[in-house]
C-alpha positions as CSV (number, residue, x, y, z in Angstrom):
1,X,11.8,-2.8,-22.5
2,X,10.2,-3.7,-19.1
3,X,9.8,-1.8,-16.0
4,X,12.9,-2.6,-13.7
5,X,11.7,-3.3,-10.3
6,X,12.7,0.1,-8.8
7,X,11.0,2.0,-11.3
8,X,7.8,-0.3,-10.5
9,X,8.1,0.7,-6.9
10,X,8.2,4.4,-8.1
11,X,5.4,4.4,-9.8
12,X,3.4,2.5,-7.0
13,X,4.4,5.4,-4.9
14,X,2.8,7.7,-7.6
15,X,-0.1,5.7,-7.7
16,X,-0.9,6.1,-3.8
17,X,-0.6,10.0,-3.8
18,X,-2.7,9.8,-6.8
19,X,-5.2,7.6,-5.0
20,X,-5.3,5.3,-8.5
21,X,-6.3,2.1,-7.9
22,X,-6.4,1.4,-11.8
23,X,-2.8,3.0,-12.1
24,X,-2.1,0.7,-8.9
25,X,-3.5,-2.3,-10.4
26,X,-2.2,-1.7,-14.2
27,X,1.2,-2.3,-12.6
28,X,0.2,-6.1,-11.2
29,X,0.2,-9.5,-13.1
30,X,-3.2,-10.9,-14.1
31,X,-2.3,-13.5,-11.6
32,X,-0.2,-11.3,-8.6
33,X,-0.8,-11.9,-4.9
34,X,-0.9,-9.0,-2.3
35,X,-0.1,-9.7,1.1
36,X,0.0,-8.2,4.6
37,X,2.0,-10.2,6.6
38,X,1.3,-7.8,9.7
39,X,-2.5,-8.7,10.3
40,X,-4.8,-5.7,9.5
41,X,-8.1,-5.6,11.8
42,X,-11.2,-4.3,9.0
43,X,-8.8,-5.2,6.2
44,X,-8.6,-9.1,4.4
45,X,-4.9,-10.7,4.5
46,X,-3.9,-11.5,1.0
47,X,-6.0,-10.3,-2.4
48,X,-5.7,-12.6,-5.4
49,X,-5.5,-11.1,-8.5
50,X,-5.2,-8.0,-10.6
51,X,-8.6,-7.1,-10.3
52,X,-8.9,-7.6,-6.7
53,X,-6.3,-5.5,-5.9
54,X,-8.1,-3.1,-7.8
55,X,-11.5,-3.5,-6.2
56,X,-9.8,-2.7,-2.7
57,X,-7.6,0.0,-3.6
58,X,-10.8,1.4,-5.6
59,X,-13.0,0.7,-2.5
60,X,-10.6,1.8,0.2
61,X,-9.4,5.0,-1.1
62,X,-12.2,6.4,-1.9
63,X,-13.6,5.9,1.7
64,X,-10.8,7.4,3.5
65,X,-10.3,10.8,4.4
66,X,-6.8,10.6,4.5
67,X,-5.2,12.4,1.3
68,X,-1.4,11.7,1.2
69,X,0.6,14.7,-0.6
70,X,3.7,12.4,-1.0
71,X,5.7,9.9,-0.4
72,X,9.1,10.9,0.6
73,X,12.2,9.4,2.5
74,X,12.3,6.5,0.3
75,X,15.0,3.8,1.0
76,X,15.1,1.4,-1.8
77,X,17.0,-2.0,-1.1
78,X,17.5,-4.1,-4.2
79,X,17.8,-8.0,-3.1
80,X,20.3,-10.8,-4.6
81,X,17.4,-11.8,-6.4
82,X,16.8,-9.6,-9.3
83,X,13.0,-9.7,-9.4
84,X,12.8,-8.0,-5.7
85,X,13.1,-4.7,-4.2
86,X,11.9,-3.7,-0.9
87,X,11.2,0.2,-0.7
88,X,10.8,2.2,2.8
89,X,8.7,5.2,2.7
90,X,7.1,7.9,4.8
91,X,4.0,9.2,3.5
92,X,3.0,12.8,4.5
93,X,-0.6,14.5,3.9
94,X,-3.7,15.6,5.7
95,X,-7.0,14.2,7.1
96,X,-10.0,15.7,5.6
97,X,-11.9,17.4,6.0
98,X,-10.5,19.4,8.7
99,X,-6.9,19.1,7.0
100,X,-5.5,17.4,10.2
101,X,-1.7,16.5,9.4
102,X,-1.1,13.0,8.4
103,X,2.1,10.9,8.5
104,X,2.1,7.6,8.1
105,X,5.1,4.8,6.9
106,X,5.2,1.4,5.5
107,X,7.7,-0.9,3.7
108,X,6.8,-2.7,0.4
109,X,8.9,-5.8,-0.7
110,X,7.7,-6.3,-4.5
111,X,8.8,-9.0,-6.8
112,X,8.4,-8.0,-10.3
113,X,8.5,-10.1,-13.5
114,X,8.6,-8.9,-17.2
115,X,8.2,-5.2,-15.7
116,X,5.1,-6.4,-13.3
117,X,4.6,-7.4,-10.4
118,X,3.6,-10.8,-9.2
119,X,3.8,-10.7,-5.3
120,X,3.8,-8.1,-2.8
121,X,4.5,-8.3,0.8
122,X,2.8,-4.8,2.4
123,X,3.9,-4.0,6.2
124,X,2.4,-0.8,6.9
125,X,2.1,1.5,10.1
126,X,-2.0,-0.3,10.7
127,X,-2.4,1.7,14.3
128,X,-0.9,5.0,13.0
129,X,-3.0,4.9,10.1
130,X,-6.0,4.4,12.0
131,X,-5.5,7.0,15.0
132,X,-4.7,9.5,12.3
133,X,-7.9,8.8,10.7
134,X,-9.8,8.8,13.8
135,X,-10.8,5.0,13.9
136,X,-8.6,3.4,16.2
137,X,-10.9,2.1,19.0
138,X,-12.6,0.4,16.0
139,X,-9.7,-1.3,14.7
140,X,-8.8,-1.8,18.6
141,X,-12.1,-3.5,18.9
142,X,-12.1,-5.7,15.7
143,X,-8.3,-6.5,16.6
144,X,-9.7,-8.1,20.1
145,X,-12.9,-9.7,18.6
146,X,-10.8,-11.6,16.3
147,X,-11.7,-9.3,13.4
């Protein structure tokens, strides 16, 4: 039996406190699209693919210093549509490697097929992220030279 769409969002959760990117990407169609429909400076808009979701996620959290302990405050809303459910989260962790608090939240809208999922729509807290992380004037930057 396939994964329903809530239980794909949960385990998408999962995968970011884990920092998986193959657990991440084992949960995408071949042929799935990624988007961020709020424009990240340093960071592409839209990844094709399975496996390019996998080479970012792979790339990207291994670079960062940011190691999220959970995801809590989750607010799932299911859409008329079967295939979508959009999930609110807050996730909590530290900055390393001093261990400076983290918090950061987002909101995923996933459309999931035969227990995969075949688009995502990612709105995430960009400037939050990157002041916790201490790279905001380089994102600030970026953001103003067209980056």
């Amino acid at each position: 039996m396939p994964l329903t769409p809530r239980e794909v969002l949960a385990r998408y959760h999962r995968a970011m406190v884990d920092r998986s990117a193959d657990d991440l990407a084992g949960l995408y169609a071949a042929d799935a699209v990624h988007t961020f429909p709020f424009r990240v400076p340093l960071f592409p808009a839209r990844l094709e693919g399975r496996e390019e979701i996998r080479a970012l996620y792979r790339k990207t959290w291994g670079a960062s210093p940011v190691r999220l302990a959970e995801i809590r405050d989750v607010v799932v809303h299911e859409a008329a549509d079967p295939e979508v459910v959009t999930g609110e989260w807050e996730g909590i962790g530290s900055v390393e490697p001093d261990g400076r608090p983290f918090r950061a939240t987002g909101l995923l809208t996933l459309r999931v097929r035969d227990g995969e999922i075949v688009e995502t729509r990612d709105y995430m807290d960009v400037f939050g992220t990157y002041h916790a992380m201490g790279r905001l004037r380089d994102v600030a930057a970026a953001a103003e030279s067209g980056g």
